[in-house]
N, C-alpha and C positions, 0 to 999 in steps of 0.2 A: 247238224242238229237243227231240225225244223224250229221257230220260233213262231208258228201262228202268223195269224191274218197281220196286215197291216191296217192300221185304222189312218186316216187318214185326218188330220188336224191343221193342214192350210194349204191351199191350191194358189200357185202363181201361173205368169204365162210359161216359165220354161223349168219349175221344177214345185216338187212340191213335200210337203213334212209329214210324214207318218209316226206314228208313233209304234214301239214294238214292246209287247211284253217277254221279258225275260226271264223265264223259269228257274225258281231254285236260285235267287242272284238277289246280293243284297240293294241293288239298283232295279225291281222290275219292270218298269219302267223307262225304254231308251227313245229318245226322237231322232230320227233320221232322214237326210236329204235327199230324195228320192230324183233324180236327172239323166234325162234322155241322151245324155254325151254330149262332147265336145271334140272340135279338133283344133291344133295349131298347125301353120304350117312357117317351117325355114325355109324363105324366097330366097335364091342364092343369085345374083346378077351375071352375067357372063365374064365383067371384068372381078368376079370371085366377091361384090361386096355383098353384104346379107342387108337383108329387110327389113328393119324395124319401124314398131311405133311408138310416139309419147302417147300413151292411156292415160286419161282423168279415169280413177276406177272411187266411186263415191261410198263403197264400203270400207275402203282407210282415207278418203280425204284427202288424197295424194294421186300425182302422176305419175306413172311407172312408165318404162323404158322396155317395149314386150317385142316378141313377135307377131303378127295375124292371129287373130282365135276367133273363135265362135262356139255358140250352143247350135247343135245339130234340129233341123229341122225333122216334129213327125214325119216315118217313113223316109226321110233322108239316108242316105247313107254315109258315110264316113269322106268318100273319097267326094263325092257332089257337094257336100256340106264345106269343103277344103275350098275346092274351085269356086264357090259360090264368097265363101268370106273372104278369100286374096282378094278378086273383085270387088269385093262390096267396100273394101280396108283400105287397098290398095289402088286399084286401077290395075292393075295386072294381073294378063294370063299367063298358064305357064306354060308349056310345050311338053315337057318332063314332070312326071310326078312319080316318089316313092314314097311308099309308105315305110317309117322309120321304126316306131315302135308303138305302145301302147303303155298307156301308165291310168292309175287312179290316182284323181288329183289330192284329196285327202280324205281318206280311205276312213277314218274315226269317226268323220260325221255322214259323210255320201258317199254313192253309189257311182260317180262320177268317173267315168271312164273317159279318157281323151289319147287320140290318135294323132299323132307325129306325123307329119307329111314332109319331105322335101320337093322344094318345088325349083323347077331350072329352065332354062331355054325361055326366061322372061319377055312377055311383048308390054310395053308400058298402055296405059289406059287412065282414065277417067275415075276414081273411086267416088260409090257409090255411095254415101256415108249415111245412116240412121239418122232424124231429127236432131234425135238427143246424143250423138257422137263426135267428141272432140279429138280424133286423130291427126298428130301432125306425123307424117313420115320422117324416118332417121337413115340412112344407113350407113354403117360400118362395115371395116375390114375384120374378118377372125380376129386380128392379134388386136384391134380396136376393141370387142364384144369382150374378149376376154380380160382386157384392162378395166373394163368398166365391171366386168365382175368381179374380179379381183377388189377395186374398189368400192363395192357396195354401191352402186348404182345401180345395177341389175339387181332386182331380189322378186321377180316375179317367177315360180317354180317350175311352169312350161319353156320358160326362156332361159332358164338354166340348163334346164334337158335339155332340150334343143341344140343351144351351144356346143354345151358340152359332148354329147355325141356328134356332131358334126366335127367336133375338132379329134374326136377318136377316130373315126371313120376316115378324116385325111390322114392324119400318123400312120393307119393302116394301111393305108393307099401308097405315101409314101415309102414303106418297108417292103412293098411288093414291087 
């Protein structure tokens, strides 16, 4: 069902809010987040521990406990956009990259697509970190990520994915 133009009602640097009319809907009127993508990537270490970071994220006022992410640069691509923000997060390149899966991050209000990377065959480096970027690195064991989800310490949505297919992905491996 086509919905007409978007009208556009506020421009930031990395996304921006349209508004959409609704035909025939007692709401016609929707605002929507319009964003050029994202990706995460799960650095996994040679000795098997995973990557993390503490995020200061100033839209809940709290630190979370994530993997790597970024908003994709125009004309970027998915897999350059990956490479570019382990670097920039971390200080590390990888040697190994798959692409894991694809998900919309919340689909109710944007447009936000983000792409899963695993990254492996780590070389350690220098992060490159934003002005305004307060990353400390973490890392954990699987059975570590997963205790900490378990106890609601992890509650950032990509970093649940993440995990959690990574920990499907070895049971499977396992079984084979």
């Amino acid at each position: 069902m086509a919905l007409g133009e978007d009208r556009v009602v506020f421009q930031a640097r990395k996304f921006q809010v349209v508004e959409k009319r609704v035909p025939n809907s007692p709401e016609p009127l929707r605002h929507v987040i319009r964003h050029r993508g994202a990706v995460a990537i799960l650095a996994v270490l040679d000795d098997d521990r995973l990557v993390f970071v503490k995020n200061y994220r100033i839209s809940i006022d709290a630190e979370l406990l994530e993997i790597p992410a970024g908003t994709r640069e125009p004309g970027e691509s998915p897999l350059e956009a990956a490479i570019r923000e382990l670097k920039e997060e971390t200080g590390y390149r990888a040697g190994i990259w798959q692409q894991l899966c694809e998900f919309y991050t919340s689909p109710g209000i944007t447009d936000e697509k983000m792409t899963l990377f695993l990254a492996q065959s780590l070389e350690p480096g220098e992060p490159q970190l934003a002005p305004d970027e307060r990353l400390e690195p973490c890392l954990l064991t699987l059975d570590e990520a997963l205790a900490v989800i378990r106890s609601g310490t992890i509650q950032d949505a990509k970093t649940l994915v993440a995990v959690l297919t990574y920990q499907n992905m070895r049971e499977k491996d396992q079984h084979n």
